[in-house]
C-alpha positions as MATLAB code, in Angstrom:
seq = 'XXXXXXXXXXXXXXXXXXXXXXXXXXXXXXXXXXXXXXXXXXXXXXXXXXXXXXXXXXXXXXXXXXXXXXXXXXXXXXXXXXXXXXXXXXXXXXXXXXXXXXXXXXXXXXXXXXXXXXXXXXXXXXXXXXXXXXXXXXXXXXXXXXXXXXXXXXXXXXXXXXXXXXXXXXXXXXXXXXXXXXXXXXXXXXXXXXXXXXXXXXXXXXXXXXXXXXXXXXXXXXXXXXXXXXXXXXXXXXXXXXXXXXXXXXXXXXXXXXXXXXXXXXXXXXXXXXXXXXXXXXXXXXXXXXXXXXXXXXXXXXXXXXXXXXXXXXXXXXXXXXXXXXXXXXXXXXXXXXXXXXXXXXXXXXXXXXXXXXXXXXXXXXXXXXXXXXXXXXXXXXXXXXXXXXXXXXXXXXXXXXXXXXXXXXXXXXXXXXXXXXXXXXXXXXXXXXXXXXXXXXXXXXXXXXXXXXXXXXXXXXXXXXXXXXXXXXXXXXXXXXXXXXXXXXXXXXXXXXXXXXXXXXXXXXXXXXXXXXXXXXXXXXXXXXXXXXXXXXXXXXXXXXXXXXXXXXXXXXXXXXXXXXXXXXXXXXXXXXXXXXXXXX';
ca = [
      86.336  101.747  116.294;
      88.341   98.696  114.663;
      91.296   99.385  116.758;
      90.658   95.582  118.880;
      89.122   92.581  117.069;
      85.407   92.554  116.200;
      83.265   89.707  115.406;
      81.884   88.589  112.274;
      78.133   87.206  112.193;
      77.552   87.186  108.719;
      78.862   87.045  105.376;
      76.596   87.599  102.682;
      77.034   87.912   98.799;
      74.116   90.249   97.832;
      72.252   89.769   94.471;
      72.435   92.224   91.568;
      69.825   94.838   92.243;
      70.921   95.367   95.858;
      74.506   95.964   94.747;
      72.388   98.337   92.474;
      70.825   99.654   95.029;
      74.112  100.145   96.809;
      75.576  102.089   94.219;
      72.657  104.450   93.892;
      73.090  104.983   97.687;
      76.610  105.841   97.220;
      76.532  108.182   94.541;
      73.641  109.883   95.987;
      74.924  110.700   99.066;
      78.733  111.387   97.816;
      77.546  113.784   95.190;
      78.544  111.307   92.320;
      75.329  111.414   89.985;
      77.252  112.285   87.121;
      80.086  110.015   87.737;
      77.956  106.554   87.190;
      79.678  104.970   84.467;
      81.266  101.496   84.918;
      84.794  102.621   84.109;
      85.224  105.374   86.636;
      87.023  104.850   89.610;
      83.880  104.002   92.139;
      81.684  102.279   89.229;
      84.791   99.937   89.265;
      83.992   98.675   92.787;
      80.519   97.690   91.950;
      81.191   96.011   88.587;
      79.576   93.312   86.850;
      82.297   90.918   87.699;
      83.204   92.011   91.029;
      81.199   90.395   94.254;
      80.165   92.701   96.814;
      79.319   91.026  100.018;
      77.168   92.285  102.993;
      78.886   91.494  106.258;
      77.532   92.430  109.688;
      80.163   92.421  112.573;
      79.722   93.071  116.056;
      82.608   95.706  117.361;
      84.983   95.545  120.720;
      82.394   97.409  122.036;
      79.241   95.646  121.065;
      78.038   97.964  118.571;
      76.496   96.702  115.226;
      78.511   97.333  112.408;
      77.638   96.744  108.467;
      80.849   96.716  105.917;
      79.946   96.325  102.183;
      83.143   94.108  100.584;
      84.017   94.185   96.793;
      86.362   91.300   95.980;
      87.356   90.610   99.625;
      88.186   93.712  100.322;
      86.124   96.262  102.633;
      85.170   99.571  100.677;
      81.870  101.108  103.060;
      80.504  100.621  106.083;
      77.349  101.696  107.289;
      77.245  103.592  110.997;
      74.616  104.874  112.201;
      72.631  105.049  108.717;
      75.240  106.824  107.300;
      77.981  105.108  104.820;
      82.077  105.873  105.295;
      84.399  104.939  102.690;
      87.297  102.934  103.634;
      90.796  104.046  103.062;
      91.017  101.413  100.032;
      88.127  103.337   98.344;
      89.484  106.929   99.176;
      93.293  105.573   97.624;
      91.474  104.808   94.109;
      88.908  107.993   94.837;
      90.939  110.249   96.093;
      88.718  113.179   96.124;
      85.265  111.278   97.149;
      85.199  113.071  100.621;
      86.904  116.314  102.211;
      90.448  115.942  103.851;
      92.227  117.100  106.825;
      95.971  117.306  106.922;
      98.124  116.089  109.693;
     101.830  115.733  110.447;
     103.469  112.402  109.452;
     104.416  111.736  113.540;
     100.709  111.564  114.585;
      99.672  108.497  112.312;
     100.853  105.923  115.285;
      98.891  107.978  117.479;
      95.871  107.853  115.500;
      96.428  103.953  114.866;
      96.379  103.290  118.789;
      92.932  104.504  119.306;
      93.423  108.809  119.819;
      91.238  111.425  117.919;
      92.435  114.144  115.744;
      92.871  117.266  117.863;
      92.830  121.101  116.596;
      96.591  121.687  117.084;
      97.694  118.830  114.742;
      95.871  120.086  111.531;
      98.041  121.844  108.927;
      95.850  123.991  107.110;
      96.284  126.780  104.723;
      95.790  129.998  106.106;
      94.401  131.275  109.351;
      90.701  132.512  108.958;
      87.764  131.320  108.572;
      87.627  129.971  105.416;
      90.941  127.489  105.726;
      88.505  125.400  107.862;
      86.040  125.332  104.696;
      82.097  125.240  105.253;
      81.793  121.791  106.528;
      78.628  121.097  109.298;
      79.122  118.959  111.883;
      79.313  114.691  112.084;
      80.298  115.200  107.700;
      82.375  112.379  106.590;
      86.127  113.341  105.903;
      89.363  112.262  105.245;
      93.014  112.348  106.979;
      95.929  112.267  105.193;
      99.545  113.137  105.652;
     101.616  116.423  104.693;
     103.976  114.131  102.930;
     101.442  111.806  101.143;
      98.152  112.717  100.010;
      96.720  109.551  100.048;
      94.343  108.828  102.918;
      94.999  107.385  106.302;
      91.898  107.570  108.344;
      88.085  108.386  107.808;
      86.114  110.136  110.378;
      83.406  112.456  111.411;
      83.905  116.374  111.935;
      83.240  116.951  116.062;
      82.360  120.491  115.553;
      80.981  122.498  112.207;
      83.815  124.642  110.337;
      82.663  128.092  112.339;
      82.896  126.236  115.528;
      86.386  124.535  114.501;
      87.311  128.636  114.110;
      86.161  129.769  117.095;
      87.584  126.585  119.610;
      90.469  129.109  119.840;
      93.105  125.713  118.845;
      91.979  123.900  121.178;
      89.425  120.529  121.640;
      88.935  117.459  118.915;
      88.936  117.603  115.321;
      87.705  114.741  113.909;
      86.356  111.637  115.681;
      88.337  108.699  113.941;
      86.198  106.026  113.020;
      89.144  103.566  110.795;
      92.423  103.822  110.469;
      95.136  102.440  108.256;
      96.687   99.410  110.229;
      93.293   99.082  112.403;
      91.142   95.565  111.692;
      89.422   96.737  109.527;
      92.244   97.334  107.226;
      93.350   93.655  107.778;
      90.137   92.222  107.614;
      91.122   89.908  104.516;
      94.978   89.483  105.032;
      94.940   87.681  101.328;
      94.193   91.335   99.770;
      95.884   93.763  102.448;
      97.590   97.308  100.776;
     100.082   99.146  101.728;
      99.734  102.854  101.522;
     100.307  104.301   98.190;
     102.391  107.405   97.468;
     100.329  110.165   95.843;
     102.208  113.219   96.010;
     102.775  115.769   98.848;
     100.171  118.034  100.268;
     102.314  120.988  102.086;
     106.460  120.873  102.594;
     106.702  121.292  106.368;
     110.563  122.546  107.189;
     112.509  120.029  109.015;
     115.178  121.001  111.873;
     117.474  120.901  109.800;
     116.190  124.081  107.774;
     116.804  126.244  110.595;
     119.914  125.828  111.928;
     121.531  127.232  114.734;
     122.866  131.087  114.424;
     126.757  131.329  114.281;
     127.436  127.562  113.087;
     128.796  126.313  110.061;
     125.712  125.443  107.810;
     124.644  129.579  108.425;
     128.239  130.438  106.476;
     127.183  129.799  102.980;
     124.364  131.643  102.836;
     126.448  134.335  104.491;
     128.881  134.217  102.023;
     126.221  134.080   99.120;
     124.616  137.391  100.414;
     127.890  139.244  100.891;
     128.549  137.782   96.897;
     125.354  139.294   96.097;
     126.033  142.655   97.350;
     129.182  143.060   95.579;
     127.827  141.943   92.622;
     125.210  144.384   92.659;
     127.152  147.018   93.560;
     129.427  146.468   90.607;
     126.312  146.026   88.430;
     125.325  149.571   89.698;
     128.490  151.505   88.847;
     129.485  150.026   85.617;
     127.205  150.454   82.078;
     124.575  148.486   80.605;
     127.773  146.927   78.816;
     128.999  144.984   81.269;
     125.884  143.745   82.786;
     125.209  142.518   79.189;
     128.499  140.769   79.148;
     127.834  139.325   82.274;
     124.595  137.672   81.237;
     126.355  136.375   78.075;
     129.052  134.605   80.626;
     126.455  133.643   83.039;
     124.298  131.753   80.070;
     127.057  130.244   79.241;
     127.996  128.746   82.466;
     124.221  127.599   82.689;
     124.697  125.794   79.160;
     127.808  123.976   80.275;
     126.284  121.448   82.706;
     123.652  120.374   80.325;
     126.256  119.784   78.082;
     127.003  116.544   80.592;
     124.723  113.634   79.828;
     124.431  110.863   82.421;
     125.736  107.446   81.166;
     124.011  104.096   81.410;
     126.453  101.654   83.310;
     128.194   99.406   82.061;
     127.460   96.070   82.606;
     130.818   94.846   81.803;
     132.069   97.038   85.029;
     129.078   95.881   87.009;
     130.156   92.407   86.627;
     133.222   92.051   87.194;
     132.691   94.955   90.469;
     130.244   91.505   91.140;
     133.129   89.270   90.554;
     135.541   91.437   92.971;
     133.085   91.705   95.531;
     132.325   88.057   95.680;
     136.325   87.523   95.922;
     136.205   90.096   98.727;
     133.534   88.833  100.608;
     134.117   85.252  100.601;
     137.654   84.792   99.034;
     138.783   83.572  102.003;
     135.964   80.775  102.212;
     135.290   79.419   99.122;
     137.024   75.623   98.645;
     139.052   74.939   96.397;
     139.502   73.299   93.613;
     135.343   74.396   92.808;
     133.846   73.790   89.180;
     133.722   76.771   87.354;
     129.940   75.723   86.852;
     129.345   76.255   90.572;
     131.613   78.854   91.289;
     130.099   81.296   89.152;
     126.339   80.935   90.098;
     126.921   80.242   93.911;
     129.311   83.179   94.228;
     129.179   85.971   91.353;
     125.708   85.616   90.038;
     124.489   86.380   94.057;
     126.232   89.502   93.825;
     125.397   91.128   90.530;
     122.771   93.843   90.357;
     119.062   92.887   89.327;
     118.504   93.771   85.047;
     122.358   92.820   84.422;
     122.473   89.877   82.464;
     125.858   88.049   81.057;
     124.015   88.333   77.386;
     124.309   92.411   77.507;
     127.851   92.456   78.267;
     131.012   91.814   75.938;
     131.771   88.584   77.575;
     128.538   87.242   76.112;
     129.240   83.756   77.793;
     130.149   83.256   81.532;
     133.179   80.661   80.386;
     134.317   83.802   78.336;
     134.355   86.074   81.395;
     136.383   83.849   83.594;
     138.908   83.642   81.137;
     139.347   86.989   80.981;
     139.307   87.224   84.972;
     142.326   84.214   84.512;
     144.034   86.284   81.675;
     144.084   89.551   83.988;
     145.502   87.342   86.855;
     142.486   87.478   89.155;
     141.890   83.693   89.509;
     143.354   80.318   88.247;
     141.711   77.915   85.876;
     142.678   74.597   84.976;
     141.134   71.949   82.339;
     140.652   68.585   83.629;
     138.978   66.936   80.849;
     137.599   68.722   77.976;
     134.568   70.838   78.836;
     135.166   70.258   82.380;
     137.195   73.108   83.876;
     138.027   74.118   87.826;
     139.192   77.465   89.411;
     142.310   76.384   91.630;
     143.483   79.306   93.148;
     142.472   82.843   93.788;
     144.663   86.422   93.846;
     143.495   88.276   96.858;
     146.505   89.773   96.662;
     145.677   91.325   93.348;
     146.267   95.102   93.119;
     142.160   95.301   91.877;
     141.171   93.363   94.943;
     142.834   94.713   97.312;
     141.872   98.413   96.125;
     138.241   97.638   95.889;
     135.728   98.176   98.622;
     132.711   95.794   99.221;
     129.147   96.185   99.715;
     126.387   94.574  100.121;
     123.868   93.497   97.555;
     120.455   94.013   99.205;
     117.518   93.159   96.443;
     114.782   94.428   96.270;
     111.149   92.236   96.961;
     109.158   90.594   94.006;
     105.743   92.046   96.187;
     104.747   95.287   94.974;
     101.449   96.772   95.050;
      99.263   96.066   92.111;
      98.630  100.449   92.078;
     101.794  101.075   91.628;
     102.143  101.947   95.530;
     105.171  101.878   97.417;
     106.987   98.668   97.595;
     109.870   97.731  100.277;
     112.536   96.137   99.673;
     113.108   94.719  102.528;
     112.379   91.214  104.082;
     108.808   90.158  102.997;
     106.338   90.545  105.642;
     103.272   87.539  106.530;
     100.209   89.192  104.992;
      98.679   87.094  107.807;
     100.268   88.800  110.889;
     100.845   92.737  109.717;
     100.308   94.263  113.171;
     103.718   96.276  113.673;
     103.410  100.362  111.767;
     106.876  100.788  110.774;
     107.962  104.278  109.328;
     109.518  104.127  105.810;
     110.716  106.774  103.683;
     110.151  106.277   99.490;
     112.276  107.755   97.271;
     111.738  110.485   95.280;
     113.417  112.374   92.343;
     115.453  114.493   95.011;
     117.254  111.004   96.194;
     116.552  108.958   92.832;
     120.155  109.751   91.670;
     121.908  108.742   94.945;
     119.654  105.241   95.495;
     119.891  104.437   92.041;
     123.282  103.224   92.515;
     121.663  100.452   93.984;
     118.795   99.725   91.491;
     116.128  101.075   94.236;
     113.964  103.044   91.758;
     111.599  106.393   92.651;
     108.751  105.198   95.140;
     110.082  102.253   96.646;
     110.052  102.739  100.462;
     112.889  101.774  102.544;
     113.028  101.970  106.460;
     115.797  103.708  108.515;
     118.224  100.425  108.507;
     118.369  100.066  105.027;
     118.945  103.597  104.102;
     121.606  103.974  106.674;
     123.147  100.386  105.150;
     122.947  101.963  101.405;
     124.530  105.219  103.021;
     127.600  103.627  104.752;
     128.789  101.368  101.776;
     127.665  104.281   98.645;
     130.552  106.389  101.040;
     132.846  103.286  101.408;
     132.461  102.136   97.513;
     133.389  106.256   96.612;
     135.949  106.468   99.432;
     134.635  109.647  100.479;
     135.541  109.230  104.227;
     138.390  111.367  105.292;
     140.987  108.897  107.159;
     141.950  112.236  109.490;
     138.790  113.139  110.688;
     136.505  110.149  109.905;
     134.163  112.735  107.963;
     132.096  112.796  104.951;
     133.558  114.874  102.016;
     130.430  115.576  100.023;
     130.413  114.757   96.192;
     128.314  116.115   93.771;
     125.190  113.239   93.938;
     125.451  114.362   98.408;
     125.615  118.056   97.460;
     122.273  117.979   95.459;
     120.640  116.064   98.027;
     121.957  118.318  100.986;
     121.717  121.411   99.340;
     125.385  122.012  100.445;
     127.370  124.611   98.383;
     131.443  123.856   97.737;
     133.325  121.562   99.595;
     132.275  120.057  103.161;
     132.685  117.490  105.709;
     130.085  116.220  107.699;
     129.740  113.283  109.799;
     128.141  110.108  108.558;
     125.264  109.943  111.245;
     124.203  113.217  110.352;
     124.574  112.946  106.763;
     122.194  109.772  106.863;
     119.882  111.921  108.929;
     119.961  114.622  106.039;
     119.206  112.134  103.753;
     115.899  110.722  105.670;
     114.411  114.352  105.761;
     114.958  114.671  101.894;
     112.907  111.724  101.722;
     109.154  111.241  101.101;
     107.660  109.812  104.622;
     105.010  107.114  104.707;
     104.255  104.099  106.803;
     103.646  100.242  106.417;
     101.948   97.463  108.375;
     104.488   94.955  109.124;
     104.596   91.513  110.722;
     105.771   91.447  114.534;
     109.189   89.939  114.205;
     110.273   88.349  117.905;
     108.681   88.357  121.249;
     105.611   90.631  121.613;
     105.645   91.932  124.686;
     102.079   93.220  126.859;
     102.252   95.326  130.343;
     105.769   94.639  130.319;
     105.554   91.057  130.123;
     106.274   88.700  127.444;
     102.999   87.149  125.063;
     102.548   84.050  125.712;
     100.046   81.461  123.704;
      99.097   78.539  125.889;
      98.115   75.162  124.030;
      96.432   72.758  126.763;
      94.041   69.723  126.047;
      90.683   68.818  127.726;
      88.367   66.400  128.107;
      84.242   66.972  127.524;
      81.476   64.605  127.439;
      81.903   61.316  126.338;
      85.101   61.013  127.052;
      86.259   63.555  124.152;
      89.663   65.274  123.405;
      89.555   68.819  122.808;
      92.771   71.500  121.883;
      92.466   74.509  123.918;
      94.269   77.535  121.975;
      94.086   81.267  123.934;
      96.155   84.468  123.732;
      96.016   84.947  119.907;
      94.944   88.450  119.930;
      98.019   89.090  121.734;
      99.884   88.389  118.445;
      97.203   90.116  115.969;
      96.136   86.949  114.767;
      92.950   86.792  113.635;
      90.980   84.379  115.397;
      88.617   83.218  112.281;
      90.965   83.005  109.440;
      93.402   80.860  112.833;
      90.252   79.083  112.929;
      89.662   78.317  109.450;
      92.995   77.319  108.925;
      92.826   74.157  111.429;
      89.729   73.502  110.505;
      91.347   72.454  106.816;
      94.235   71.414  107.924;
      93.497   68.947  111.081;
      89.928   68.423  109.379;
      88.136   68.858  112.649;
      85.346   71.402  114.015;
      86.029   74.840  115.754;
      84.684   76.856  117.922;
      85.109   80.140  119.815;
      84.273   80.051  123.663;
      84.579   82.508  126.584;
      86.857   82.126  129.413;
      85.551   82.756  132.897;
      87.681   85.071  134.694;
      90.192   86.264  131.800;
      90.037   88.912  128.971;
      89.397   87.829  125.547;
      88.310   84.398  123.836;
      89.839   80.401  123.927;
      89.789   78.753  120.651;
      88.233   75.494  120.998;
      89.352   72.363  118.431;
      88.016   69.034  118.301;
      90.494   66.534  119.096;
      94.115   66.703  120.128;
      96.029   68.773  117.747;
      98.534   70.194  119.393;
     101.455   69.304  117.052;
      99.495   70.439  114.201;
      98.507   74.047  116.057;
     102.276   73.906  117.486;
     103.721   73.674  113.625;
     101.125   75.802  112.343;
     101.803   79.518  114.582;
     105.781   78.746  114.612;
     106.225   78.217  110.724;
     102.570   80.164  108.708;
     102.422   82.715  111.697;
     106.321   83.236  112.462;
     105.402   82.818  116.127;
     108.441   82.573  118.159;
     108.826   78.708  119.677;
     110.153   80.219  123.291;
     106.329   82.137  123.020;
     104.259   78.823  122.794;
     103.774   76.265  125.883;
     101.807   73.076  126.071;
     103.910   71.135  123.630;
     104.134   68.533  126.125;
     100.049   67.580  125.841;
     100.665   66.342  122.123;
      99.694   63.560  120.779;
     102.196   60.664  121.224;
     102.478   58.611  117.706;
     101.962   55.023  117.817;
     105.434   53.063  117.127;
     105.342   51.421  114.492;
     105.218   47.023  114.819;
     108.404   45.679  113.096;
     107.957   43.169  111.102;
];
């Protein structure tokens, strides 16, 4: 329903006993008449301090919509007579409505527009009552087998004995809003990502069923042929052996708690900082260079995020580079007193030339305020998030392996960066055989593989491994480079007109192509050229033409290339600016 770009008539701040009213509506018809207080979950959204705002849209398809907004941020909307909670209200109510559950690979489908259909619900059990006693049009939820945090809202198509007797076949639930849809990004100021809330069902991957007769069968072969014997054994000795067994075997389980994991050092984790810079860049760095620049434009850059120069032995960064000079790393001369210079630099060192470098990839200051997860990758505009990008969080499985580089349990990475943290944690541990350019396994890869004893496995596959141990999610993303539509490339065309009077107007069409929205665009020039706006049909041509008073084509130019990361190659009509008066010399 909010797949394509709606538009808004009103916006309305409603008084305190219709947001009273509201909330009596809501509890009523979600059951909630004993959940009323103001610090619950859903009495939060309709709090004292919080505004709620009525506004009335009109859909893609010309049909009237209400939303109720708390804060900015949509929460209901009416349809019908009937009220639907938005995924933001199902993430902090979790339980408000019924859910579905649906494989990770069918959210993009679901985001473009399609309906759930009977074969893609997982459910629990094959009878009638894993479809629960549900009638038809009730409001419910979708969520994911991996995250049970809510996608989509939309109405049942059939009643839970129908659902039963469709024989697998014929639509689910009609989606009415999905995560990523416009309605999500109505207010780009307050958009969330999806949180992480636990799995619903494990769903076995490929990789849990491999093929009979290969290599990844032999183990459990082995284990089973292990088992037999010991059984067997077991059977025709006494009671007194068995009982010595046990003894050995508890104290084989004691032994590896005996091993306690150790904090880092941050002595080692600076000067692996100071290596890697000298690795990295050794080669460009000019010299002579202050030892006041060469240490924050070169080492600082490179040390991990939490390690500080106070928490290590050196205490003092003048301290540390003496030591680096006393071990032969680097060179440091004294020019006047307090003023010292690094002249020369060992690459040739035996430490340098042993050590492997990496890349230090850190992680975002934006998380979500709920603790969701956060990426840390590049930052995305909160103003253009129209790409779904799938992301995989980590979770206690792979917490051991990512901590190595300070990515902590729930922050969501996409497929790049975890094959990136992949190829240099097996480059820093040298775990690449130089015969067969495989993967020996340590004991971190093991416990994330499930591998028993000793194996090699190729990098690409390993990686792949690694993904499926990982919790799956999704986030909105901005569009980074051309967009492309019906295999051509977007293009937003800036002319100027003239109207009555004599009058300059900017002519701005093909935003939607880009997932801008059109009234917060608006809004924006409105502030920043100071001049009216106003939306206006083109005869002939699919969507809307922006209409500004005035020539501002510089200003609308400098505005989509630099707020909305609009490619420059994507934007004609730069040639109708505004030519600037030269300036009278005096």
């Amino acid at each position: 329903m909010f797949i394509k770009p709606f538009k808004i008539k009103s916006n309305i701040l409603v008084t305190g006993s219709e947001k009273k009213r509201l909330r009596q509506r809501v509890m009523s018809q979600f059951n909630r008449a004993d959940d009323e207080s103001a610090t619950s979950p859903l009495g939060e959204l309709f709090g004292n301090r919080t505004k709620v705002c009525t506004v009335k849209l009109i859909t893609y398809h010309e049909d009237p919509v209400t939303v109720y907004t708390s804060d900015k941020r949509p929460i209901f909307f009416e349809l019908n007579g009937k009220l639907l909670p938005t995924v933001y209200t199902l993430w902090s109510c979790p339980d408000l409505v019924p859910a579905f559950t649906t494989h990770a690979t069918v959210l993009p489908k679901l985001a473009n527009g399609a309906d759930l259909m009977i074969p893609g619900v997982v459910k629990q059990g094959t009878n009638l009552a894993s479809w629960g006693r549900h009638q038809k049009d009730d409001v419910v939820a979708v969520n994911l087998t991996s995250n049970r945090a809510a996608v989509g809202v939309g109405l049942l198509a059939h009643s839970s004995s129908d659902l039963y007797m469709c024989g697998g076949h014929g639509v689910c639930v009609k989606m009415m809003h999905v995560f990523g849809d416009k309605l999500w990004g109505m207010e780009p100021s307050v958009c969330q990502q999806i949180p992480l809330q636990g799995t619903v069902v494990s769903v076995p991957t490929e990789s849990d069923f491999p093929p009979l007769g290969s290599e990844k069968t032999k183990p459990v072969e082995d284990g089973v042929k292990e088992a037999t014997k010991s059984l067997a054994k077991s059977a025709i000795t006494g009671s007194e052996e068995s009982g010595s067994e046990g003894d050995a075997s508890d104290e084989e389980t004691q032994e590896p708690e005996e091993e306690e994991e150790r904090p880092p050092n941050p002595d080692d984790l600076i000067k692996g900082a100071f290596l890697n810079a000298l690795k990295l860049h050794g080669k460009k760095i000019p010299l002579p260079l202050l030892t006041s620049t060469f240490y924050p434009q070169y080492v600082q850059p490179e040390i991990p995020e939490g390690i500080e120069m106070k928490k290590s032995s050196f205490k003092k960064v003048g301290t540390f580079l003496k030591r680096m000079a006393e071990e032969g790393l680097i060179e440091i001369k004294e020019e006047k007193k307090g003023i010292e210079k690094v002249t020369a630099l060992n690459l040739e060192h035996p430490d340098v030339l042993s050590f492997y470098p990496y890349k230090v990839s850190k992680a975002t200051s934006e998380q979500e305020a709920t603790g969701g997860a956060a990426s840390t990758g590049p930052a995305s505009n909160p103003l253009l998030l129209t790409k779904m990008t799938a992301m995989y969080a980590v979770n206690e499985r792979t917490a051991k392996l990512f901590g190595c580089f300070n990515v902590a349990v729930g922050n969501a990475l996409d497929q790049t960066q975890v094959r990136n943290f992949m190829r240099d944690y097996v480059g820093r541990n040298k775990l690449i055989n130089p015969a067969t350019k495989l993967v020996t396994l340590d004991e971190t890869l093991r416990a994330v593989c499930g591998a028993n004893g000793e194996e090699l496995v190729a990098l690409p596959d390993l990686t792949e491994t690694v993904l499926n141990s990982m919790t799956s999610t999704f986030e909105m993303r901005s569009q980074k480079g051309v967009v492309m539509k019906g295999g051509k490339r977007a293009i937003i065309h800036l002319t100027t007109a003239t109207r009555s009077g004599n009058k300059k107007v900017t002519l701005i069409s093909h935003l939607a192509d880009y997932g801008i929205n059109v009234n917060n665009f608006a809004k924006a020039v409105k502030l920043g050229a100071a001049a009216s706006t106003t939306m206006t049909e083109v005869p002939g041509s699919k969507g809307e033409q922006l209409l500004v008073q005035g020539n501002h084509i510089k200003f609308v130019f400098e505005l989509l290339t630099t707020t909305y990361q609009v490619p420059k190659a994507c934007i004609t009509g730069l040639e109708f600016a505004k030519e600037q008066k030269k300036k009278k010399k005096k």
